[in-house]
C-alpha positions in Angstrom: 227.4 81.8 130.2 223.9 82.3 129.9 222.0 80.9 126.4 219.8 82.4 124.7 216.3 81.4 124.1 214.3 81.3 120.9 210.8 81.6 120.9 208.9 79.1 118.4 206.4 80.2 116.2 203.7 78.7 118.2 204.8 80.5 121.4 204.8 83.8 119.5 201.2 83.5 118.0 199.6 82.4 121.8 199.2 86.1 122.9 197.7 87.6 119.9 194.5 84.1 119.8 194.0 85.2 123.3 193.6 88.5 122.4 191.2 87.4 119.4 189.2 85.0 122.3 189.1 87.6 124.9 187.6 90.1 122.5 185.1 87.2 120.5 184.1 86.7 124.3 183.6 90.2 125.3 181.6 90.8 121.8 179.5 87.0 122.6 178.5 88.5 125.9 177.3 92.1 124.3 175.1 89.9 122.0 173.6 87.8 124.3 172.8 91.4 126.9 171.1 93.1 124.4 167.6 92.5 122.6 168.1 90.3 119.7 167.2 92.8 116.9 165.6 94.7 118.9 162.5 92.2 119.0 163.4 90.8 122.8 162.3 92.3 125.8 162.5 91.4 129.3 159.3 91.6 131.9 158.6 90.8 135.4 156.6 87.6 135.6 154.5 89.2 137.9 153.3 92.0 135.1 151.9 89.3 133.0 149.4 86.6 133.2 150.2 83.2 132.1 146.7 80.9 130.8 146.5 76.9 130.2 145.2 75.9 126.6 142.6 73.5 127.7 139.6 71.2 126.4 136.7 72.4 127.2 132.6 73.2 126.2 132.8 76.7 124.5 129.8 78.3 124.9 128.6 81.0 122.6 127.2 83.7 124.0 128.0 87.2 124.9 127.1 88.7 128.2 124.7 92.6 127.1 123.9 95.2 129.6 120.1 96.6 128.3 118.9 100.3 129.4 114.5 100.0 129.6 113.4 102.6 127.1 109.6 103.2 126.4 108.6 100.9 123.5 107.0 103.8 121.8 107.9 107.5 122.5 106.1 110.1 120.9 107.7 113.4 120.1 106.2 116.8 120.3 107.4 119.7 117.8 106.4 123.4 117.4 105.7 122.8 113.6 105.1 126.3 113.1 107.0 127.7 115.9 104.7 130.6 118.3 104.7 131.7 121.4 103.7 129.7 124.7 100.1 131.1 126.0 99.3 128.5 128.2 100.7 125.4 129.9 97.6 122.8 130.9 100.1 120.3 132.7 103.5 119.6 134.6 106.1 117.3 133.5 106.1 113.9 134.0 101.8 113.7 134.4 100.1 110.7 133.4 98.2 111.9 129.9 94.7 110.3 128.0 94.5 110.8 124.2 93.3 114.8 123.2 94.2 116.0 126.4 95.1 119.5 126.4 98.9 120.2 126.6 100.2 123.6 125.8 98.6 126.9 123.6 100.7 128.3 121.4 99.7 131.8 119.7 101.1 132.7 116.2 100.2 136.3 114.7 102.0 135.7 111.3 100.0 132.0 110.8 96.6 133.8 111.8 96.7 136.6 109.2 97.5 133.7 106.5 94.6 132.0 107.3 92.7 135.5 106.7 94.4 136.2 103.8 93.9 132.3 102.2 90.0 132.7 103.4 89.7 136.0 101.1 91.6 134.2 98.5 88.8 131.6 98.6 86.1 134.2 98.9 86.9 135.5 95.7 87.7 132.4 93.7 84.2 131.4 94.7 82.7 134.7 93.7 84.5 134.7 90.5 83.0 131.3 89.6 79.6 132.0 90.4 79.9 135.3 88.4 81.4 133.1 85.1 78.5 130.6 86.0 75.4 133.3 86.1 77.3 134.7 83.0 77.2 131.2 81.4 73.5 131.3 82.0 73.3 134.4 80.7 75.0 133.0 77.3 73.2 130.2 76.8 69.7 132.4 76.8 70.7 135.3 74.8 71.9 131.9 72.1 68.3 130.6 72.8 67.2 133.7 72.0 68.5 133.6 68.8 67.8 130.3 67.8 64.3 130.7 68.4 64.2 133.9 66.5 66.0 132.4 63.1 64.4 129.1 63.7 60.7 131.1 63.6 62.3 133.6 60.8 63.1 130.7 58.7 59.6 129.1 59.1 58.2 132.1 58.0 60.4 132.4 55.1 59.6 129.2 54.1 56.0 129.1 53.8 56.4 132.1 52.1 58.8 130.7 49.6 56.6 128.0 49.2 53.8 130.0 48.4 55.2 132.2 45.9 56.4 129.2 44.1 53.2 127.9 43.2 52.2 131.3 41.9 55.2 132.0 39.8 53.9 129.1 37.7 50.9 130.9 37.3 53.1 133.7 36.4 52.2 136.1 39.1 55.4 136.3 41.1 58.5 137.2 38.8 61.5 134.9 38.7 64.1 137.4 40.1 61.6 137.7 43.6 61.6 134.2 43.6 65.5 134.2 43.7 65.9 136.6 46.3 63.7 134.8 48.1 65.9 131.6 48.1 68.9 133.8 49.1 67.3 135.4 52.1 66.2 131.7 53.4 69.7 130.7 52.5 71.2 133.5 55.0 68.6 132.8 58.0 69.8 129.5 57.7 73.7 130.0 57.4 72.9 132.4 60.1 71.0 130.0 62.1 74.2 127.1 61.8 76.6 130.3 62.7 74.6 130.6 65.8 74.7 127.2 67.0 78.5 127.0 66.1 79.0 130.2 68.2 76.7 128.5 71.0 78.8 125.2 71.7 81.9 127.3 71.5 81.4 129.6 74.2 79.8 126.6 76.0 82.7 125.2 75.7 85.0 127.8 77.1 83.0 128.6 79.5 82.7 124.7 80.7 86.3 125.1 80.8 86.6 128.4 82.8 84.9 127.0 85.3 86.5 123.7 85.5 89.8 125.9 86.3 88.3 128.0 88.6 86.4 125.0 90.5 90.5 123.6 90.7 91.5 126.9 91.7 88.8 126.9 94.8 89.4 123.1 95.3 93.3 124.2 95.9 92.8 127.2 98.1 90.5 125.2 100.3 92.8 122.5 100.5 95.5 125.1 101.9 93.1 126.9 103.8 92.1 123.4 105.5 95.4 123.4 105.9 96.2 126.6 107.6 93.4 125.7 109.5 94.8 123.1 110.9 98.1 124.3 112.0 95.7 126.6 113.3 94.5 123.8 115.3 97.9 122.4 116.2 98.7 125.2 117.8 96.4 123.9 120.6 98.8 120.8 121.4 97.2 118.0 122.7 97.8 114.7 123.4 98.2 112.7 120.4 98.7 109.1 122.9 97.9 108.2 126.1 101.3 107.9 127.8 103.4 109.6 130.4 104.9 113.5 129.7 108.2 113.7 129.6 110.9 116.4 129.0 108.1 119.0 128.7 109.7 121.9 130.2 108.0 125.2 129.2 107.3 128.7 130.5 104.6 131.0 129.5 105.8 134.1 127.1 108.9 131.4 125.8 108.9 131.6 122.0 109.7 127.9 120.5 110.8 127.8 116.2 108.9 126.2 113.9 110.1 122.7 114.7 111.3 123.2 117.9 110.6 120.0 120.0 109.2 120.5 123.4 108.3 117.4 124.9 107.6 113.8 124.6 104.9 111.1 125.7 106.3 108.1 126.4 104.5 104.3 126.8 104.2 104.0 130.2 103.5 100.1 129.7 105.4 98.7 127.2 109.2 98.9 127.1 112.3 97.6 125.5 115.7 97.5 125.9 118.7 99.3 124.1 122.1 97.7 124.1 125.6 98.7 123.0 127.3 95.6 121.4 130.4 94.7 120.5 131.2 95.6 116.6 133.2 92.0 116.4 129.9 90.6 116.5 128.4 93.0 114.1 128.2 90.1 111.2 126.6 87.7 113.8 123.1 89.3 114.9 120.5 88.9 113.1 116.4 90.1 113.4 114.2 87.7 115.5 117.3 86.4 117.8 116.4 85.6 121.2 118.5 86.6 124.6 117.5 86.0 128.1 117.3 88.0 131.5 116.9 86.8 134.7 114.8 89.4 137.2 113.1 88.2 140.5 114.0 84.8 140.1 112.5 84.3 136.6 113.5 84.2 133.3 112.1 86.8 130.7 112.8 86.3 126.7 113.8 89.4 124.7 114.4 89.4 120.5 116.4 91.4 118.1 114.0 94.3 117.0 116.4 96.3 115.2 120.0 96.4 114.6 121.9 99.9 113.5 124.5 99.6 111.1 126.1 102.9 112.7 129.7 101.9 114.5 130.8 104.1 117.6 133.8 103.7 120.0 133.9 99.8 118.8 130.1 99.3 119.3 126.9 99.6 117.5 123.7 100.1 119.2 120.6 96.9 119.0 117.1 97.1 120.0 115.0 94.2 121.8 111.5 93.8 122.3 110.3 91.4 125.2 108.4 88.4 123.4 105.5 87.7 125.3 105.6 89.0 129.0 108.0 91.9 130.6 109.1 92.0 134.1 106.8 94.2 136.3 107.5 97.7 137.7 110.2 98.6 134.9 110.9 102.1 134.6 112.9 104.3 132.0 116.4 104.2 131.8 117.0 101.6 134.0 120.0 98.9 133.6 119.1 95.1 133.3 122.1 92.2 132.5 121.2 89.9 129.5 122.5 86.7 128.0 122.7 86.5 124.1 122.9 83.1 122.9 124.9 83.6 119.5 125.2 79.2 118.7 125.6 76.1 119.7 127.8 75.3 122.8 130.3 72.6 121.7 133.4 71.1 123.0 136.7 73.4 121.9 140.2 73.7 122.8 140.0 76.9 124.5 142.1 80.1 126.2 140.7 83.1 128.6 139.5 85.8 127.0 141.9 88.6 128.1 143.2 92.0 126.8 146.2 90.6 124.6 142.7 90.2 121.9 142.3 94.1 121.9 146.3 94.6 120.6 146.7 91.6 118.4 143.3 91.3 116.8 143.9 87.6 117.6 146.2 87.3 114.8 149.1 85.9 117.5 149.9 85.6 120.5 153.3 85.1 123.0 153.8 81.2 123.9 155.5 80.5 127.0 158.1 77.6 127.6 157.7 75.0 129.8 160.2 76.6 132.0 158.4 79.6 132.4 162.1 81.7 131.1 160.7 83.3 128.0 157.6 83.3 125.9 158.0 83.6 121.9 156.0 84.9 119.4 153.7 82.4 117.5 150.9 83.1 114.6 147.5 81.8 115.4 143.9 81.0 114.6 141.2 82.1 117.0 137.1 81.1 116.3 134.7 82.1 118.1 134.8 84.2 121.6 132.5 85.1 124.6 133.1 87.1 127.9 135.4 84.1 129.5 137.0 82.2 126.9 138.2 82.0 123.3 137.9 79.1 120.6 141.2 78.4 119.1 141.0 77.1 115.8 144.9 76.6 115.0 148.3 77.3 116.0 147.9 76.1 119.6 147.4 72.7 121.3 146.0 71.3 124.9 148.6 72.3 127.8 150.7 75.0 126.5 150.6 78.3 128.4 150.1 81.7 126.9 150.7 85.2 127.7 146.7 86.5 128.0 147.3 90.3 129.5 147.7 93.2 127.6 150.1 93.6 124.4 150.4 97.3 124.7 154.3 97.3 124.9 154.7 94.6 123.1 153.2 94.9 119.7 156.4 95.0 117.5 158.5 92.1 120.6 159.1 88.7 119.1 160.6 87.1 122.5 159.7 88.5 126.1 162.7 87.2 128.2 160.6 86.5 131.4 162.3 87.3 135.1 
């Protein structure tokens, strides 16, 4: 008879653990495929380049490509705008000071000159009529002073005379009295006169102070006039060589309209698009070098724009004593600007990781070359080849030094 068996409690519980196991495994082995967080990626090792940390001599400079550009340039406007009469030379001729360049007609800037002249004409006509008329004034006043002053000398000696015999009591006392009275009025006559005198002198003085203005102002604008006049007759205002002087005869230019330029044909500089990271470090009066025909030529900071394009701003140098010969415009010359003092560093290539992290981190690889984590760091100071790492790193690590791109927001690159 066959016996039945019982199953312990132990033997009953074994099939639902290895249920629990089978499915904590299945769920381990999920984990582990995907990206942890979503901050783990995997790359081939061949997409990315691995860099030592290394002791070395950083040396601060940065490598500049310069453009020759005519130290001075000289521009040539239209100021008044006209139309092209005749052309005296082609572009690109060699030029001397005053040498004619172009005639330019303008109808509208003729007739003002006319029109200022008669202005003038009749300012000046206007004062010398107030000035004969002043003249005129000041005899009629003379006039009249001379008649009172000889009126009143008659009177007197009369008066006096008349006195002496109304003692005798042959001249009554009320012909004495209107004696005294009529001297009385030549002589309030005579003071009326001279007030009258110095008052139109003084107008008058005045008149022709605003008048002699008023001419002094036209001539000033005719002298002006004149000499747009003048300008229209473009010449030369440098020696130099003509550039960008492209003109027809019967083309009208606007007032303002720039035609041409002379450029130094002797004296150049340079013009260089730098970096804006080293915006804060250039300053006037620094010196970089070029190397042309087997000798070495020193340049200097002339002038630094504050403007930022596309990540670079623009610099000017001037050559500090000689320049290379036979330069020409708008050629392309390497330079070596020497920012500090080379010292010794721990150091890492320069290499396109900078551009996407700002140099705020970077990815550290293991020693076995499996993955490559994400690490906060300090970078100094950084040239063409190499960057000075001031923290967060140290001598024989590697580092991921190619570009970030895809992995900006990746704490671990799983590396195949």
């Amino acid at each position: 008879m066959d016996k039945k068996i019982v199953k312990t409690r132990w033997q009953k519980s074994q099939k639902y653990i290895a249920v629990i196991l089978m499915a904590g495994g299945v769920f381990s082995a999920w984990l582990f495929a995907i990206p942890d967080k979503g901050k783990a990626l995997t790359v081939d090792g061949e997409d990315i380049q691995i860099a030592n940390v290394s002791q070395g001599i950083f040396e601060d400079f940065t490598p500049l490509r310069g453009q020759v550009m005519p130290l001075r340039t000289v521009y040539l406007d239209a100021i008044e705008g006209g139309r092209v009469e005749k052309i005296h030379l082609e572009d690109g001729t060699e030029v001397t000071k005053g040498q004619p360049l172009v005639d330019i007609s303008n109808a509208r800037l003729k007739l003002d000159a006319i029109g200022r002249e008669a202005q003038v004409s009749e300012q000046i006509n206007n004062m010398q009529n107030l000035q004969l008329s002043l003249v005129r004034t000041e005899l009629e006043h003379k006039r009249a002073l001379n008649e009172l002053s000889y009126q009143i000398k008659v009177k007197e000696r009369a008066h006096i005379l008349k006195l002496s015999m109304g003692k005798s009591g042959y001249v009554k006392k009320s012909e004495l009295d209107d004696e005294q009275d009529e001297l009385e009025f030549l002589r309030k006559k005579q003071e009326l006169e001279r007030e009258s005198r110095s008052i139109d002198d003084a107008l008058q003085k005045a008149q022709m102070i605003q008048i002699g203005d008023s001419v002094k102002n036209l001539k000033n604008n005719l002298d002006f006039t004149r000499e747009n006049l003048d300008s229209l007759n473009v010449k030369a205002p440098i020696a130099g060589r003509l550039t960008a002087f492209d003109l027809e005869v019967g083309q009208s230019l606007n007032p303002g309209e720039r035609f041409g330029q002379i450029d130094d044909p002797l004296h150049f500089k340079l013009l260089s698009m730098v970096d804006e990271f080293y915006m804060s470090r250039l300053f006037v009066g620094q010196t970089a070098e070029l190397t042309m025909e087997d000798k070495t030529y020193f340049v200097a900071v002339k002038k630094i724009y504050p403007q930022i394009k596309d990540g670079q701003f623009r610099v000017d140098f001037v050559f500090d004593d000689s320049q290379p010969p036979n330069l020409y415009r708008g050629q392309t010359v390497q330079m070596r600007l020497q920012l500090g003092e080379n010292m010794p560093a721990r150091l890492i290539p320069n290499g396109s990781f900078f551009q996407d992290t700002g140099g705020n981190w970077i990815f550290v690889v293991s020693k076995d070359k499996k993955i490559a984590l994400r690490r906060a760091i300090k970078l100094g100071r950084r040239n063409s080849n190499s960057i000075e790492v001031l923290d967060g790193l140290d001598i024989g690590e590697q580092v991921v030094t190619s570009a970030y791109t895809r992995y900006t927001d990746i704490d671990k690159l799983n590396i195949n």
